[in-house]
N, C-alpha and C positions, 0 to 999 in steps of 0.2 A: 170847464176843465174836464177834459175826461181822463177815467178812472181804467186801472187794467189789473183789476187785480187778478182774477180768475184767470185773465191767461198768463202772468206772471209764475201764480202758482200752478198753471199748467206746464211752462217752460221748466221752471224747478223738476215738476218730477221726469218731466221728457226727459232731462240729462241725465236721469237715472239707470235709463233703458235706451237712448239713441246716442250715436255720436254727436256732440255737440248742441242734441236737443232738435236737429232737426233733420228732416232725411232730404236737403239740398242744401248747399253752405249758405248760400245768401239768405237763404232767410232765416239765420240766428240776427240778422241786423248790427252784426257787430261795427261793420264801417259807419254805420251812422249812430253809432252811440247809444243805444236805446236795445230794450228785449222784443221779441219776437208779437205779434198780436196774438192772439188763436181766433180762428174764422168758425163762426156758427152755421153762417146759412149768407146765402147772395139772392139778389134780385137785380134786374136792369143791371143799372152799372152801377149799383150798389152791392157792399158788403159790411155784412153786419157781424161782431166779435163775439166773443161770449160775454162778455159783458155787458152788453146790450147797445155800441158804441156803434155808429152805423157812420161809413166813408165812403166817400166817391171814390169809386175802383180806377186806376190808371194804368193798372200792368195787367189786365183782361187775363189773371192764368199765364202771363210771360206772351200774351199774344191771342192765343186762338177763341177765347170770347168775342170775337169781331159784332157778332149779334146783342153781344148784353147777355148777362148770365137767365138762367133758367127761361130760355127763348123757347116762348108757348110750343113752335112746330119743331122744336128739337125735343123739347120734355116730351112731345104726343111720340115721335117716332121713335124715340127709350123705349118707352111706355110700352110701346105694340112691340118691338123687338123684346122687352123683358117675359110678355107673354110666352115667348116660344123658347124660352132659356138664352143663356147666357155666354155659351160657349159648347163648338161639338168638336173641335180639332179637324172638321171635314167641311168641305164649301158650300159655302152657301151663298142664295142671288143678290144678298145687298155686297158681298164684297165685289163681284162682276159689276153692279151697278155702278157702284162708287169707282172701280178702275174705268168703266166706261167714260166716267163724267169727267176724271183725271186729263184722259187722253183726248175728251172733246174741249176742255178750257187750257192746258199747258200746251203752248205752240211747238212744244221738243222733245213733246213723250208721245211716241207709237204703243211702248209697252210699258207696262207698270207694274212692280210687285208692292204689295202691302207690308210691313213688318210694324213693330211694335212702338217705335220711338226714331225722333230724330237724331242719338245716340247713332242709333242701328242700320239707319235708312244712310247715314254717311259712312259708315264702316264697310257696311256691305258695297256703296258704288266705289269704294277704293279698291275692295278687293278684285270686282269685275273688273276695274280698268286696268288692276296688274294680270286678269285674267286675258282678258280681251286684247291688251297688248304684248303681252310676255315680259311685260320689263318692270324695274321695282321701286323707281324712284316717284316721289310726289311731291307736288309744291303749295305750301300755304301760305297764307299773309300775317304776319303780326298782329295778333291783339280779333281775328276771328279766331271763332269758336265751333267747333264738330262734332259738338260731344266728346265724351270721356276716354272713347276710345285708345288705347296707348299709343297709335300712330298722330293724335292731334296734339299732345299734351306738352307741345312746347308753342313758347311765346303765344298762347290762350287768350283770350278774352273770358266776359263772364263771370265768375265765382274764382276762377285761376285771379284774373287780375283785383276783382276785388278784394281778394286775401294776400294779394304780393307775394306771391308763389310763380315762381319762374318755370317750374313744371309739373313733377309731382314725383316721390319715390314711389317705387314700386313700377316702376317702368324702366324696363333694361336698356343701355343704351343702345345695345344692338338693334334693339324695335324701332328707336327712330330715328335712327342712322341715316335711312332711308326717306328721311322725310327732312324736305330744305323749307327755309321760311325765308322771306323778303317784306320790307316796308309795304305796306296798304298806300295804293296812290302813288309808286314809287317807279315809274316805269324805267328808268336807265336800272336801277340794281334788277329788273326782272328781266330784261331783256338781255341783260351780263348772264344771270343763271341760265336761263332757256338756252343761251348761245355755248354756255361751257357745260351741262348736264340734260339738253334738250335730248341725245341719244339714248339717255338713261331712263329717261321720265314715262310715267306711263299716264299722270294725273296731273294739273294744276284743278284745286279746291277752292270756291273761294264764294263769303257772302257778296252779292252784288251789291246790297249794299251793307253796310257793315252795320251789327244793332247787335254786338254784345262788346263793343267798348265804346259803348255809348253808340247813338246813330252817324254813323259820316257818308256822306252817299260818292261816288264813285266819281275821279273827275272826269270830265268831257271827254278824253280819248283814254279812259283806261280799260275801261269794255271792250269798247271794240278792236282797239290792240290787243288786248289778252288772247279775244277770239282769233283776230288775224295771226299771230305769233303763234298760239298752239296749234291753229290748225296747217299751218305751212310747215311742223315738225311732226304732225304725228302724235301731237301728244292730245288726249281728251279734255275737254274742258266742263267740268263738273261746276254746275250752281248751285250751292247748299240754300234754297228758300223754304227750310223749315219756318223762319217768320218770314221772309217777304211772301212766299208763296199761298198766294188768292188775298193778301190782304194791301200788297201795292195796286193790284190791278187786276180782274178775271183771273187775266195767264201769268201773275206774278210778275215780277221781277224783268223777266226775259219780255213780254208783253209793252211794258212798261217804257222800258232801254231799245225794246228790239233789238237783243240781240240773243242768239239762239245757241244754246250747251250742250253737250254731247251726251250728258246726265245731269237730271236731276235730283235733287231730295229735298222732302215735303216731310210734311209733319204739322203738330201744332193745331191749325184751322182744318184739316180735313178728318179730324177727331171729333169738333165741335166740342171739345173740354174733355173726352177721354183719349185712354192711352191709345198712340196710331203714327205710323209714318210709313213712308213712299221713297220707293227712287222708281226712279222711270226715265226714257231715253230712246235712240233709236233701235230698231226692231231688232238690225243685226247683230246691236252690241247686247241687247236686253236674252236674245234666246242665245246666250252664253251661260245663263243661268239655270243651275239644276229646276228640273229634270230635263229639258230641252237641252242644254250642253253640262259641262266641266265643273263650274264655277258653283261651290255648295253653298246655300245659304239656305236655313228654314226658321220656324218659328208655331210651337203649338197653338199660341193666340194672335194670329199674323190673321186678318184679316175677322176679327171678334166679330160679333153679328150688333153685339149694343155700341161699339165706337165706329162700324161705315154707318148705322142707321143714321147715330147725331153728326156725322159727317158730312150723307147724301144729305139731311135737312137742312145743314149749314150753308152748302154747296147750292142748292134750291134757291134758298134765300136773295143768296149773293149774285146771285143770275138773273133776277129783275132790274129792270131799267132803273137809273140812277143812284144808286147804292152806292158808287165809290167816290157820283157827286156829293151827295150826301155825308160821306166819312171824310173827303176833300176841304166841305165848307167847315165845317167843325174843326177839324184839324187846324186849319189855317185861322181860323180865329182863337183859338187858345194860345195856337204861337204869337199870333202878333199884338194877344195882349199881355204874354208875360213878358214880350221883348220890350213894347209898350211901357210894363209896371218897372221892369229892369233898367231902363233909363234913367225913366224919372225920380229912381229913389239908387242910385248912382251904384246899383250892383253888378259889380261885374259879372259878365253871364250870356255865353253864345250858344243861342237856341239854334238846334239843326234839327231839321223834320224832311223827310220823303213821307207823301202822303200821312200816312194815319198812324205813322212812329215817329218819336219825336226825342232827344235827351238835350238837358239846358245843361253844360258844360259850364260851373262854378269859376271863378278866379280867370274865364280864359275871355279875351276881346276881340281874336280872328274866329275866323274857321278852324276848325279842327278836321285838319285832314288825314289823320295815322295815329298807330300807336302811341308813337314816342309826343305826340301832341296830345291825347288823350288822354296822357297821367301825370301830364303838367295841372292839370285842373286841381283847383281845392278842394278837397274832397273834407275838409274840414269845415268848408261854406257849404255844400253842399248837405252836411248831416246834418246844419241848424237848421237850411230849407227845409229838409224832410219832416225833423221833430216837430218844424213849428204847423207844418203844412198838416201833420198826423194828429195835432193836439185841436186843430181848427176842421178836422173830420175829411180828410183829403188825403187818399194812399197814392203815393208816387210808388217807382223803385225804389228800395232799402241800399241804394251803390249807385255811385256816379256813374259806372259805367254797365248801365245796363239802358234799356229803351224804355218808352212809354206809350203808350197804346189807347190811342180814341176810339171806340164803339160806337153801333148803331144807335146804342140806348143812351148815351152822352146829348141830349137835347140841349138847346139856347139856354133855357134855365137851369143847366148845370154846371154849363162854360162857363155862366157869369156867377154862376155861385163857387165855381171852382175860385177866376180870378180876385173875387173878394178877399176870398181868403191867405192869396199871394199878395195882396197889397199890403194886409195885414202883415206879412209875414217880410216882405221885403222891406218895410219899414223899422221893424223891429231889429233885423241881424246887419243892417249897415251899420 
């Protein structure tokens, strides 16, 4: 049985001084019924609490632990980066490096800017693309996610829909006036918009594959319609792979699908666990951006010297031969033994995985292809998975719809210590 009290009493006094005790919604854990952990220290794909309560990590940081937390040649290139300081607001060669290695692994980025987060790295390629095309409409999909931004904060994924917050106040409505959403998977309602607002559009936004209302992956013709439809109107076709990007495939997402966006935005893994995000694109649309053209966007710690170091290491890594075999076979055997456990002890429960993200969708028996399918799930099955899974030393996501995430350091002997302790647990909440 494990014990929390330390970070109990640590959550108490958070809510003295943070909103709600923590500075991202999701992890007060209120959807799944329980308080918050506090994280002492991580190793591998291990993390350990303050209480001394040690769990197999499955949300790697929301993603960009792709290596396993404190990965020996990311700590060494911190390390030699901290020697020369921390930050000069003036360029320096690891951020050239890291744009270099951007535009030689992403098959759709000639040019790349650095900025601080995937917040900012989608903010900033909407504005380019009302830059770059003079026009002010965008289009997203239900239930993705683009950060906080006032132009995304309708029908959200993420911490939006794990709190049943249909947008957020504090967003005028004139801000997203200009911003249309349609069903994920849904091609006659996008191809009705494109046809009656495609003159207007300057963006369609969209995860390729979706992994913040839970993972749904894209079906067979909606890629490469999206690409054919925007690009016979003129309008941009923006991939937001802050998580699929370098962790589907080398080239992400677009690698992965083959198919190839007008812009993209990165984040997450090109950090290697610090703060860091990207958009990048082709050349003509990228030198639209100050100081080469019009379009102003800056940032005093836009290309830090300590998050391209642990970046290029992460980058390095993941550019040796069979790594994403590797994060393939893992993956695919954790799914096919909780699908496996989920049978046989008659829980309802449809495991969807691309590559090395994965979310088991509670109370549902198909596929989960959208929105509107994705909050049909029990998310009340779902919180007793989690408790029981957290009390048997096993961190999932704290919300049904968020992803999960297999790392390099996730070995044979973890999957099967993971699945133990799903049997246990699926036995118990039927």
């Amino acid at each position: 049985m494990y014990h929390h009290y330390f970070s109990d009493s640590y959550f108490q006094l958070a809510q003295e001084f943070i909103p709600g005790g923590v500075n991202s919604p999701v992890r007060a854990c209120r959807s799944v019924g329980c308080n918050p952990i506090f994280i002492e220290k991580a190793d591998g794909c291990y993390l350990y609490d303050v209480d001394g309560n040690r769990y197999i990590d499955y949300i790697s940081s929301w993603g960009p632990m792709i290596l396993g937390h404190v990965h020996p040649e990311v700590k060494a290139a911190v390390a030699e980066a901290l020697e020369s300081g921390t930050s000069f607001g003036i360029p320096t060669w690891r951020e050239v490096a890291l744009a270099r290695k951007i535009v030689e692994f992403v098959p759709s980025i000639e040019q790349v800017r650095l900025v601080n987060s995937g917040t900012e790295a989608a903010m900033s390629a909407i504005r380019l693309a009302r830059g770059y095309t003079g026009k002010k409409k965008i289009l997203k999909f239900d239930g993705c996610y683009h950060g906080h931004a006032d132009s995304f904060l309708i029908k959200a994924g993420s911490g939006v829909a794990t709190l049943g917050i249909p947008g957020s106040p504090g967003v005028p409505e004139e801000v997203v006036a200009s911003t249309l959403a349609v069903p994920f998977n849904d091609l006659e309602a996008l191809r009705s918009v494109l046809d009656r607002d495609g003159d207007e559009m300057a963006a369609v936004i969209v995860e390729p594959v979706a992994a913040n209302m839970g993972v749904i992956p894209p079906g067979d013709d909606f890629l490469p319609k999206l690409r054919a439809w925007t690009q016979d109107r003129g309008i941009l076709l923006i991939f937001d792979e802050v998580i699929t990007g370098f962790r589907l495939a080398r080239g992400g997402a677009q690698e992965y699908f083959q198919i190839m966006p007008d812009l993209t935005c990165l984040g997450k893994i090109i950090g290697g666990g610090l703060p860091v995000g990207a958009y990048g694109g082709r050349r003509e649309i990228m030198e639209k951006v100050a100081p080469v053209g019009p379009v102003y966007q800056a940032g005093t710690l836009s290309g830090n010297p300590l998050a391209t170091a642990a970046g290029l290491a992460t980058l390095e890594v993941l550019d040796r031969p069979g790594v994403y075999e590797v994060l393939e076979e893992r993956s695919e055997a954790l799914q096919s033994g909780l699908v496996d456990l989920a049978k046989r002890y008659s829980v309802p429960c449809c495991l969807q995985r691309v590559g090395s993200m994965m979310t088991a969708f509670f109370g549902q028996r198909g596929p989960v292809t959208d929105f509107e399918t994705a909050l049909k799930s029990d998310a009340d099955l779902y919180a007793r998975f989690f408790r029981g899974m957290l009390e048997r030393g096993v961190y999932f996501a704290p919300s049904q719809f968020e992803a999960g995430f297999v790392s390099l350091a996730h070995d044979w002997e973890v999957i099967e210590e993971t699945l133990r302790a799903a049997e246990s647990v699926f036995r118990d909440i039927v």
